[in-house]
C-alpha positions as CSV (number, residue, x, y, z in Angstrom):
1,X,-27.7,-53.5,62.8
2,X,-30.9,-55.1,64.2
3,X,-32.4,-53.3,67.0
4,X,-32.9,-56.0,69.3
5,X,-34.6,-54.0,71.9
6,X,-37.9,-55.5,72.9
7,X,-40.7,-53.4,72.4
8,X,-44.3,-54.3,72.9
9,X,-46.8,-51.3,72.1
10,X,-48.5,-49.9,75.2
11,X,-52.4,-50.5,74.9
12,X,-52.7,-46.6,74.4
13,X,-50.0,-44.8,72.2
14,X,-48.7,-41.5,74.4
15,X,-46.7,-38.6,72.2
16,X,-43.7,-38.4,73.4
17,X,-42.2,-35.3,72.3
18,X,-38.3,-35.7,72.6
19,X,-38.5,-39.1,70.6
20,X,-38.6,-38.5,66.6
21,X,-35.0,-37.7,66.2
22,X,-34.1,-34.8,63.9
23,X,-37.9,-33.5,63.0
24,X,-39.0,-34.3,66.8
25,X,-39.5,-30.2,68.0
26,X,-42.0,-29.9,64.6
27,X,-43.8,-33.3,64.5
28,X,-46.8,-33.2,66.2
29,X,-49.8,-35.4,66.6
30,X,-52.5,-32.5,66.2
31,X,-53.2,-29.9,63.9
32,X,-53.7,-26.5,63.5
33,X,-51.9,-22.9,64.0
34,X,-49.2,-22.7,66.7
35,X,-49.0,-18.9,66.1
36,X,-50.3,-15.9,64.0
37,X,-48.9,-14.2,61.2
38,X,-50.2,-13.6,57.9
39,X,-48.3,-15.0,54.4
40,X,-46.7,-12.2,52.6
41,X,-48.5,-11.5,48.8
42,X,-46.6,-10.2,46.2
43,X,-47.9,-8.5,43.0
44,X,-48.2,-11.4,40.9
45,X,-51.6,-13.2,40.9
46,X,-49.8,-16.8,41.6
47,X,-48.1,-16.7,45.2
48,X,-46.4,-20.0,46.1
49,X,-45.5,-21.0,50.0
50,X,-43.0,-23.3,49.5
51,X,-38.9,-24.8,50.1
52,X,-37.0,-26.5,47.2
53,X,-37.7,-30.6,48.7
54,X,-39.0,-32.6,45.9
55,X,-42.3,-31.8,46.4
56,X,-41.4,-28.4,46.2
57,X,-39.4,-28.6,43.1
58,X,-42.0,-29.9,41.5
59,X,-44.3,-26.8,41.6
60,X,-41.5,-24.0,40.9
61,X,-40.2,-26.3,37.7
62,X,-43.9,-26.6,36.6
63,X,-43.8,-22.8,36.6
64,X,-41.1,-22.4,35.2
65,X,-41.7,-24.4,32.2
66,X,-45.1,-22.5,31.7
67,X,-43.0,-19.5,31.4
68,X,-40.4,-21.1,28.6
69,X,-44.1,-21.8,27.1
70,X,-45.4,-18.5,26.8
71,X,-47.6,-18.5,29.6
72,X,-46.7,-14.9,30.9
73,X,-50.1,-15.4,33.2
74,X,-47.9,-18.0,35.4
75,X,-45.4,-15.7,37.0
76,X,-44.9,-15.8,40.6
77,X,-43.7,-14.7,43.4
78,X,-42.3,-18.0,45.3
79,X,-41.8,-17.4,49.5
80,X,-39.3,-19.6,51.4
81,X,-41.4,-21.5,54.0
82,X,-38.6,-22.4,56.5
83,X,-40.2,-25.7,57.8
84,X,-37.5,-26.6,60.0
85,X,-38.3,-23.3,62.3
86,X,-42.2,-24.4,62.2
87,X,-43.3,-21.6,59.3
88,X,-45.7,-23.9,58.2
89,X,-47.4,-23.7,61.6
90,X,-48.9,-20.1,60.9
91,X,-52.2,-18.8,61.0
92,X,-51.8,-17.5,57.6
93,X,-50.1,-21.1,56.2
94,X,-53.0,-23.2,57.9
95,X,-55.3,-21.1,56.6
96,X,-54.0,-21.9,53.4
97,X,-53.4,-25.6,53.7
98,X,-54.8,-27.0,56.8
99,X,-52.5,-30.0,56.5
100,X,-49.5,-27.6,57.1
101,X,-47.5,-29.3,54.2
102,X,-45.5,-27.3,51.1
103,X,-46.2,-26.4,49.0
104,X,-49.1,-24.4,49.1
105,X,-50.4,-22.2,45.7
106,X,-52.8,-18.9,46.3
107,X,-54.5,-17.9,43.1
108,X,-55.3,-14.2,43.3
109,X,-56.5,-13.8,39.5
110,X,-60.1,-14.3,39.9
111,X,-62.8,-12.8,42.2
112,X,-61.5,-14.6,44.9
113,X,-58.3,-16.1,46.0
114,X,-58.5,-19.7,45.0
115,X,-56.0,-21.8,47.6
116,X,-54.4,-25.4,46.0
117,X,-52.5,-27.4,48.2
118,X,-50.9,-31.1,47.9
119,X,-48.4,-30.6,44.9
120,X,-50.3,-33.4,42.7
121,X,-52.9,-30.8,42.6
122,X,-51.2,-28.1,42.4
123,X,-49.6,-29.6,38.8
124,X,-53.4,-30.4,37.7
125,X,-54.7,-26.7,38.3
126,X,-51.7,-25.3,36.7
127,X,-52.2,-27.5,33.9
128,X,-55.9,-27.4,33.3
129,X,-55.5,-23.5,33.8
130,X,-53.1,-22.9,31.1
131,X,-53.9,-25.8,29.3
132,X,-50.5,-27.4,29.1
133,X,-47.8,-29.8,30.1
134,X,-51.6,-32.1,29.6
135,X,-52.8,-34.6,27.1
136,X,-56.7,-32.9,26.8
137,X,-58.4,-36.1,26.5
138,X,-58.9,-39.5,25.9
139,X,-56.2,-42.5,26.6
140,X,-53.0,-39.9,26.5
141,X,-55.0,-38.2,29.6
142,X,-55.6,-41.2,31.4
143,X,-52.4,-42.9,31.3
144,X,-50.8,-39.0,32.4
145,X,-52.6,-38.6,35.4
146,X,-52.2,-43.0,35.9
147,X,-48.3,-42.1,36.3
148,X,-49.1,-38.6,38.5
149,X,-50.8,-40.3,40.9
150,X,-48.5,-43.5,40.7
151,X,-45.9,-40.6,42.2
152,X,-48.4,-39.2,44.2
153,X,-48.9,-42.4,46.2
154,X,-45.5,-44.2,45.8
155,X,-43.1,-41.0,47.0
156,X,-44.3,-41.7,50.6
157,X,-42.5,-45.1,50.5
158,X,-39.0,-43.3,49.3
159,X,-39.7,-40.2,51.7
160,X,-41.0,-41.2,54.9
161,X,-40.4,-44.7,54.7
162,X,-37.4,-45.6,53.2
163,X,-35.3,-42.1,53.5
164,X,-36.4,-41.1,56.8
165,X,-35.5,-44.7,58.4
166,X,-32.1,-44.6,55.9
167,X,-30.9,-40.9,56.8
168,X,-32.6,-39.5,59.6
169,X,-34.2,-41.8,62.5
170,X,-32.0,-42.0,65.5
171,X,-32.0,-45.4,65.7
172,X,-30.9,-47.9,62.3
173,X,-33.5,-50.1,62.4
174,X,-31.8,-53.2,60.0
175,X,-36.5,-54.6,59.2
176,X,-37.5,-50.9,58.3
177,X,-34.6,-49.9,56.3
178,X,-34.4,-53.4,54.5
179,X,-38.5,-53.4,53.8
180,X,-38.7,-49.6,52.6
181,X,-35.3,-50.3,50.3
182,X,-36.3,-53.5,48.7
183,X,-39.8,-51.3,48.0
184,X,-37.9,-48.2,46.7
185,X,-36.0,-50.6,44.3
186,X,-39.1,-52.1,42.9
187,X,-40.6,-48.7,42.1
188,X,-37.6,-48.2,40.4
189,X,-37.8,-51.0,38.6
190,X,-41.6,-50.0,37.4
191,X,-39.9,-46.5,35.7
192,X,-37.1,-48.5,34.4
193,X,-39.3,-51.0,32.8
194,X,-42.0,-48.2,31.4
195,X,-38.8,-45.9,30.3
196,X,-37.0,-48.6,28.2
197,X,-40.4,-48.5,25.9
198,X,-41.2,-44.5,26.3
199,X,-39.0,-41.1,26.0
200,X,-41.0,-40.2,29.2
201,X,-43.7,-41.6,31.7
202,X,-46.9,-40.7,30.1
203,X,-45.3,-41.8,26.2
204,X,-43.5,-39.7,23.8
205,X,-44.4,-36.0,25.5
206,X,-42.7,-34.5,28.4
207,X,-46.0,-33.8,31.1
208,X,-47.0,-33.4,34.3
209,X,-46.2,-36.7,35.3
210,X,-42.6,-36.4,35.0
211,X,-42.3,-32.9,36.7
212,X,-44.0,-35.0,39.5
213,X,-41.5,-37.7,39.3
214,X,-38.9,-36.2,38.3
215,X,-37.2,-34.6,41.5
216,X,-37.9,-37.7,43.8
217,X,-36.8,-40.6,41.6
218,X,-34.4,-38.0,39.0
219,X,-32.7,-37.2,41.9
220,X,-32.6,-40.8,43.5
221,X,-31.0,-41.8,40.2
222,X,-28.4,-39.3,39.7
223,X,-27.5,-39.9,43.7
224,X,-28.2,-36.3,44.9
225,X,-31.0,-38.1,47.4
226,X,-30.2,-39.2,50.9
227,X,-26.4,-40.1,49.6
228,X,-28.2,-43.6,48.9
229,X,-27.2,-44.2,45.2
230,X,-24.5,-47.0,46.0
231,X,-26.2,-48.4,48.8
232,X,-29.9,-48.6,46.0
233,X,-27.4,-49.6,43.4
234,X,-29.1,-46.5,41.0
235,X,-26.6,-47.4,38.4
236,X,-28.6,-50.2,37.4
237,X,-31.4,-48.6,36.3
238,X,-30.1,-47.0,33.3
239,X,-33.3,-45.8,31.4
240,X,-34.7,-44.3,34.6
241,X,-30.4,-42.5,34.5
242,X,-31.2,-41.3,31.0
243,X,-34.8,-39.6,31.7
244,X,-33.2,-37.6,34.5
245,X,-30.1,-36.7,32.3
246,X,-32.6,-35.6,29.9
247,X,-34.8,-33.6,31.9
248,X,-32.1,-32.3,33.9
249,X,-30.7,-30.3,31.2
250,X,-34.2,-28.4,30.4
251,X,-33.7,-24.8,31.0
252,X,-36.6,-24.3,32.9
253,X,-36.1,-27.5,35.2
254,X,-32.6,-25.8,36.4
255,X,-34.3,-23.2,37.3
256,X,-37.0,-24.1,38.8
257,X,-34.9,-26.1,41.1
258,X,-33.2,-23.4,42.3
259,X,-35.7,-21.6,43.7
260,X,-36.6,-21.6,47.6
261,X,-33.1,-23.2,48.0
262,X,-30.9,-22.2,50.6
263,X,-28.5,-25.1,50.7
264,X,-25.6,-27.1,48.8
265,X,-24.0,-25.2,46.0
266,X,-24.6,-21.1,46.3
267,X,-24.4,-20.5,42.6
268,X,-27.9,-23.2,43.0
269,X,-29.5,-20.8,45.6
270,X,-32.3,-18.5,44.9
271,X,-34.5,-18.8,48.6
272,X,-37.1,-16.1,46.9
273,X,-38.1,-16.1,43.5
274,X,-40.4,-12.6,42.4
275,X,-39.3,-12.0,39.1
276,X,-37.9,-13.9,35.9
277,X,-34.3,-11.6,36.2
278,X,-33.9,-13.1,39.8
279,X,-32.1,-15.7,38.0
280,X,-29.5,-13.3,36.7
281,X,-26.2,-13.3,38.4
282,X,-25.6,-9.8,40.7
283,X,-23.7,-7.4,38.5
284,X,-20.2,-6.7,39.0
285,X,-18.9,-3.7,40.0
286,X,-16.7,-2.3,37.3
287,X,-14.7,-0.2,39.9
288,X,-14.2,-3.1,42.5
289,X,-10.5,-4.7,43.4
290,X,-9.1,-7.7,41.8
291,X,-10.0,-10.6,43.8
């Protein structure tokens, strides 16, 4: 339904702070710490501040697949940042990523902590550091980090524009939803179009570019986003359905997308991830009742 409200914008905008709907008690239009408290470390170099959104998942399945890799310098210790109750606002987060944003990486294995924040970057350390999930050089590097940034700078649309006008603003507004859709569509009709040609974004190799992509527009596709697959028609992209089949059923990827999860399925939970037998169901107790 149009909003047929008339609105004319006041010559100076005012902040308002019970308008913004479901995130209106943490949106803000300044920055900076709203209290102190310091991020836990655990004892693994790499400390991730973070909850399993998209841009979340992308960081904890990038891990993960170093791991399956051999990488045994990229275990973690991943800490639920519970956004919703303004964690993010924290002395220690801020001082960590100043745009108070997860997910934020701390890299304690050199001299100095080394802090990473925006998950695009956080990918390209991780990559350049262990020297994977990377073309090194040349054309295969160019067209990788052409389809990183392509997610970098179209997820906003899908996010912000089209899913919070779609799913969360307090008032359906028929011209946003109808301009950020016919948007979202269009991007997915760029992956269809590159994935009928290529196994995966950046050609034949599973990269960075795809665990970038991968839990905004995998999910989108198999309609676990925003509960927007029949109203997007997703069905009719059907290369963009069989990349995130395919990645889906990595090892790895299911497991990184369980961590810093707190909702939906419990047997897809794991809010805190510190060690690789987190994973592993709680044994049972031998001497406990029949259920």
């Amino acid at each position: 339904m149009t909003d047929s409200t008339p609105y004319t914008p006041p010559a100076i905008w005012r902040w308002n702070a019970d308008n913004g709907g479901k995130f209106a008690h943490i949106n803000r239009p300044v920055a900076g710490a709203t209290h102190d408290q310091d991020l836990p470390v655990g004892r693994h170099p790499l400390q991730l501040y973070s909850l399993a959104t998209p841009n979340g998942v992308k960081v904890t399945v990038m891990l993960e697949e170093l791991l399956a890799l051999g990488h045994a310098g990229a275990e973690y210790d991943a800490w639920r940042v519970p956004i919703q109750e303004g964690a993010q606002f924290s002395s220690g987060f801020v001082a960590a990523n100043p745009n108070s944003k997860i997910p934020v990486l701390v890299d304690h294995s050199g001299a100095a902590p080394v802090r990473v924040f925006e998950s695009g970057a956080i990918l390209l350390y991780l990559a350049e550091k262990f020297g994977a999930l990377l073309p090194a050089s040349g054309a295969a590097r160019a067209e990788c980090l052409s389809w990183l940034f392509w997610q970098m700078g179209s997820a906003p649309f899908l996010g912000g524009g089209f899913g919070h006008f779609y799913a969360y603003a307090p008032t359906k507004i028929e011209y946003a939803i109808d301009r950020y859709a016919m948007e979202v569509k269009r991007q997915m009709d760029v992956l269809n179009q590159r994935l009928a040609e290529h196994a995966y974004l950046a050609g034949d190799e599973y990269t960075v570019a795809d665990i970038a992509a991968w839990p905004w527009y995998g999910a989108l596709a198999k309609g676990q986003l925003y509960e927007a697959g029949e109203f997007l028609q997703v069905h009719e992209y059907t290369h963009v359905l069989r990349w995130a089949e395919q990645i889906a059923q990595r090892p790895a990827v299911q497991r990184g997308r369980k961590v810093n999860r707190t909702w939906g399925d419990p047997a897809s939970q794991l809010p805190e991830r510190h060690e690789a037998r987190d994973f592993d169901p709680p044994a049972q107790d031998p001497h406990a009742p029949a259920a």
